[in-house]
C-alpha positions in Angstrom: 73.6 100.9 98.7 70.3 101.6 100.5 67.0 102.9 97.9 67.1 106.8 97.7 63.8 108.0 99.0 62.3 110.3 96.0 63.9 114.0 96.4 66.1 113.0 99.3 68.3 116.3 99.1 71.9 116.2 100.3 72.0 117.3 104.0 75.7 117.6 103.4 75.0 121.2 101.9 72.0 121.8 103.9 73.9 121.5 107.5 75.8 124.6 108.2 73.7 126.6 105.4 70.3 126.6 106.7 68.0 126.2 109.6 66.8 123.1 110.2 62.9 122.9 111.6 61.6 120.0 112.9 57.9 119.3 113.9 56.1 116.3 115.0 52.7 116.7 115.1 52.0 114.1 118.1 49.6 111.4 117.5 48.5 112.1 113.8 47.0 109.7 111.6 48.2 109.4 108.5 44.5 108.6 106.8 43.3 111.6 108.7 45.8 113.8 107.6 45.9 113.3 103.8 41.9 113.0 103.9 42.0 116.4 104.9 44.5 117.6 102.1 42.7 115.7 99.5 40.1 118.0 100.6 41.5 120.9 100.5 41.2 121.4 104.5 45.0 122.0 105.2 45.3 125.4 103.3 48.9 126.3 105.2 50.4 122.5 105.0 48.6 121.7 101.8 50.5 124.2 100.0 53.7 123.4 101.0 53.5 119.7 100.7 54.8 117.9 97.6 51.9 117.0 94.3 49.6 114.3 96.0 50.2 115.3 99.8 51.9 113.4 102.6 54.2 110.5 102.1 52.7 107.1 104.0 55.8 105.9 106.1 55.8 104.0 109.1 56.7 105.1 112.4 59.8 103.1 114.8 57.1 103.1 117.6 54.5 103.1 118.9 54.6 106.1 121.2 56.2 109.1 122.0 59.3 108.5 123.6 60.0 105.9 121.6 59.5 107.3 118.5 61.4 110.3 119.5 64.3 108.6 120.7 64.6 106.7 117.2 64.1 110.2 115.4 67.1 112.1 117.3 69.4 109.2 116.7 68.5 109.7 112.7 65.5 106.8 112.4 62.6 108.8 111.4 59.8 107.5 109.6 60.3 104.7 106.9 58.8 105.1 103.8 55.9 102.7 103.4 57.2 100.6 101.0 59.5 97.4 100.9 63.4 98.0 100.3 66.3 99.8 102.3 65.5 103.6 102.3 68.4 106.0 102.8 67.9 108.3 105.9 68.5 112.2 106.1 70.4 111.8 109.4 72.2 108.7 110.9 74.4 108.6 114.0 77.4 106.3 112.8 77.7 102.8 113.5 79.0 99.9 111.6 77.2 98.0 109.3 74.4 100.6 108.6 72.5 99.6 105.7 70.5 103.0 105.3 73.4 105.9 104.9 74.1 106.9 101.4 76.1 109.8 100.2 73.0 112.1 100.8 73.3 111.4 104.2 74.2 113.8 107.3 76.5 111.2 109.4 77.6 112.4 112.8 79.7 110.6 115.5 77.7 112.2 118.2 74.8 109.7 119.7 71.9 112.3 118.6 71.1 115.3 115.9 70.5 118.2 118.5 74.1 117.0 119.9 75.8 116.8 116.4 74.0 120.0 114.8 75.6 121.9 118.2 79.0 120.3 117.4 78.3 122.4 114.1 77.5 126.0 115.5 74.3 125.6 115.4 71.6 126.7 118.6 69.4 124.0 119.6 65.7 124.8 120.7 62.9 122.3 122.1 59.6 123.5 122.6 57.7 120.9 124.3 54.2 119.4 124.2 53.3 116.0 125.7 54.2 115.0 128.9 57.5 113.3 127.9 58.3 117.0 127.2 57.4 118.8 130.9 60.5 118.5 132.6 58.2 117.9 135.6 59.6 114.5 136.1 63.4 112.4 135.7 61.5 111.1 132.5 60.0 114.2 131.2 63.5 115.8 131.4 65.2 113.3 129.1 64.2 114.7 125.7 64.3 118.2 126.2 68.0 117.4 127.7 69.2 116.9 124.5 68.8 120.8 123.4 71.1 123.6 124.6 67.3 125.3 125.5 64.3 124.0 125.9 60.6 125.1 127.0 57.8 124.2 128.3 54.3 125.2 130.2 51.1 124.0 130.7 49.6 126.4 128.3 51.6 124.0 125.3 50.6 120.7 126.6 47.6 118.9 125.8 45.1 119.9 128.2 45.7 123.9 126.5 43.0 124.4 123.7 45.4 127.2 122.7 48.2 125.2 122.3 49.9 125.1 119.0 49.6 129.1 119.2 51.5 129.3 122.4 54.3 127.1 121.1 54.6 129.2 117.8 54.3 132.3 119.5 57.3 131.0 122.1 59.2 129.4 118.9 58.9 133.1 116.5 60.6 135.0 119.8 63.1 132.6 119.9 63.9 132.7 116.3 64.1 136.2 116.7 67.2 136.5 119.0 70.2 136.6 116.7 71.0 134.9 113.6 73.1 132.0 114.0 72.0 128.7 112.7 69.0 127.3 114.6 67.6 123.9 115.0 64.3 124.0 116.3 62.1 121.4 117.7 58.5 121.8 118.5 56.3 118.8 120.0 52.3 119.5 118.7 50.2 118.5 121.2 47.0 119.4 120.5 46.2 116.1 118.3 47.1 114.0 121.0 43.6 113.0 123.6 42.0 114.4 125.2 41.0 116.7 121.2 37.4 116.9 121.5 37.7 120.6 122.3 38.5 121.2 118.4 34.9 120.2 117.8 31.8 122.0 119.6 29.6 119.8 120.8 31.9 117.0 121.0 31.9 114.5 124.3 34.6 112.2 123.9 37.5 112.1 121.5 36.6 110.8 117.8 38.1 110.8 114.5 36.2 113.8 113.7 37.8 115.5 116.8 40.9 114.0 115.6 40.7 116.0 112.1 39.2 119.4 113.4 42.2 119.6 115.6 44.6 119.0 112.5 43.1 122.0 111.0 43.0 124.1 114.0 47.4 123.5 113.9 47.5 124.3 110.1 46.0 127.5 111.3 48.3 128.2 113.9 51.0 127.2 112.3 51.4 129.9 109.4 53.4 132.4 111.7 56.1 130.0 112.6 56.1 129.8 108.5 56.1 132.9 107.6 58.8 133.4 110.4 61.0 130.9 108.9 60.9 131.9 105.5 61.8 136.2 106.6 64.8 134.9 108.6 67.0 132.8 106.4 66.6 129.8 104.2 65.4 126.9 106.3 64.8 123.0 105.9 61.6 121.6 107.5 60.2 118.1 108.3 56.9 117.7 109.8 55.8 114.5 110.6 53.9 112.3 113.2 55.1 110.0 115.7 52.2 107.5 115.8 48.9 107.4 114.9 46.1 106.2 117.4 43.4 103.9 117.2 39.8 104.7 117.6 38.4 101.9 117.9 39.4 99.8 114.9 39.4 95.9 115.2 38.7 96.9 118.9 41.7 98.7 119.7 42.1 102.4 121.5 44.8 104.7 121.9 48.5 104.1 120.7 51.5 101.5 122.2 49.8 99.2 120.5 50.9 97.2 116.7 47.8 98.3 114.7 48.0 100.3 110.8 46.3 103.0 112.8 49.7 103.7 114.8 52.1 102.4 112.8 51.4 104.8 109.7 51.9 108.2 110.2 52.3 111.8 107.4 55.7 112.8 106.5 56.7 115.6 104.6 60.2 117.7 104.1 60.4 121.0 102.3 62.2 124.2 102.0 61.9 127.7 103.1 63.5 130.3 101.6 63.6 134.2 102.6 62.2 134.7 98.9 60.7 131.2 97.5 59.1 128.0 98.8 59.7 125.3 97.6 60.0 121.4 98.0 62.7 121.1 95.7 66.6 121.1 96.7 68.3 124.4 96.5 70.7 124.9 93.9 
């Protein structure tokens, strides 16, 4: 039996009951993130994060659609320490070593495929280019969702990103009140950020944190959204980190702590509470 990660709820009795939100905040460190909590920087995320702030784990790759193949087939990020850690999600196969009873299992080959199976609407709202649709590659993520969006004003070269995509994903949510899984893909982390800090050049760490805290900002509607429509599950988590310039290295798809760590957080929203503990 695989180690229960602390709090793991049982998605058993959260599919079919609630919304399921899922956000990957593209590129974020994990040191830069819970820096920014520690300092009290994060006033929409901080408060819905667990005591102590984000969760260390380690991502399955090194870049975006990597990563994101590995988290729609149920791999997302590991917890950062040694052992067998029991996933939320798992597409069946034999011999799996990290389902528990907690675990969702589904015979379909991805989640927005198996939560559809359930009645529920699937919804990607895209932000990197593996999300544009512009190419045979870009289309094979968003694929996977009965709906999915995307425009240049939500990819990374929009300073006004994040907004646009929780603007989009609050109309969406909007429309009827069946079961939604939504997907957004934050871009704004990811290079070129250096339009989060005035003054600013070329991309930095510093760059890197002020747009963290410009998406805390403009993620509070999508929030508030969630928690007025029905009860909803949220994860929010990076894909990869990215080097700047440690031991040499720059960027991401590269094996360096900079990319492999990465925030993780789960918590509920309820149409009266919030809270990171399971629902009764």
């Amino acid at each position: 039996m695989p180690k229960e990660t602390p709090n793991i709820p049982d998605m058993h009795a959260i599919v079919g009951s609630h919304d399921i939100v899922f956000i990957t905040l593209d590129t974020l460190r994990y040191d830069v993130a819970q820096a920014l909590y520690q300092a009290g920087e994060l006033p929409v995320l901080g408060r819905l994060l667990p005591p102590g702030g984000w969760e260390c784990r380690h991502s399955p790759a090194t870049f975006t659609y990597a990563a994101h193949q590995a988290f729609f087939a149920g791999f997302l990020p590991t917890p950062a320490a040694p052992g067998r850690h029991a996933r939320l999600f798992a597409s069946a196969f034999a011999g799996s070593e990290t389902t528990s009873p907690h675990t969702f299992t589904f015979e379909q080959a991805d989640l927005p495929a198996a939560l559809a199976a359930r009645g529920y609407r699937t919804i990607c709202i895209g932000g990197v280019g593996f999300f544009n649709k512009q190419t045979a590659l870009g289309t094979v993520l968003p694929s996977l969702f009965q709906e999915s969006h995307w425009s240049a004003a939500m990819g990374v070269a929009s300073r006004h990103s994040t907004q646009k995509q929780v603007a989009l994903a609050v109309a969406r949510l909007a429309e009827g009140e069946q079961r939604t899984f939504l997907f957004i893909n934050v871009a704004a982390l990811h290079a070129p950020n250096r339009a989060y800090l005035p003054g600013c050049r070329s991309d930095t760490l510093d760059s890197h944190a002020a747009a963290l805290r410009y998406v805390d900002g403009a993620l509070a509607p999508l929030f508030a959204a969630c928690t007025a429509r029905a009860p909803t599950f949220a994860i929010v988590c990076s894909d990869h980190g990215s080097a700047y310039g440690e031991d040499g290295y720059r960027g991401h798809r590269l094996a360096h702590d900079s990319v492999w760590q990465v925030p993780y957080a789960h918590f509920f929203l309820t149409p009266h509470t919030i809270s990171q503990e399971s629902p009764s």
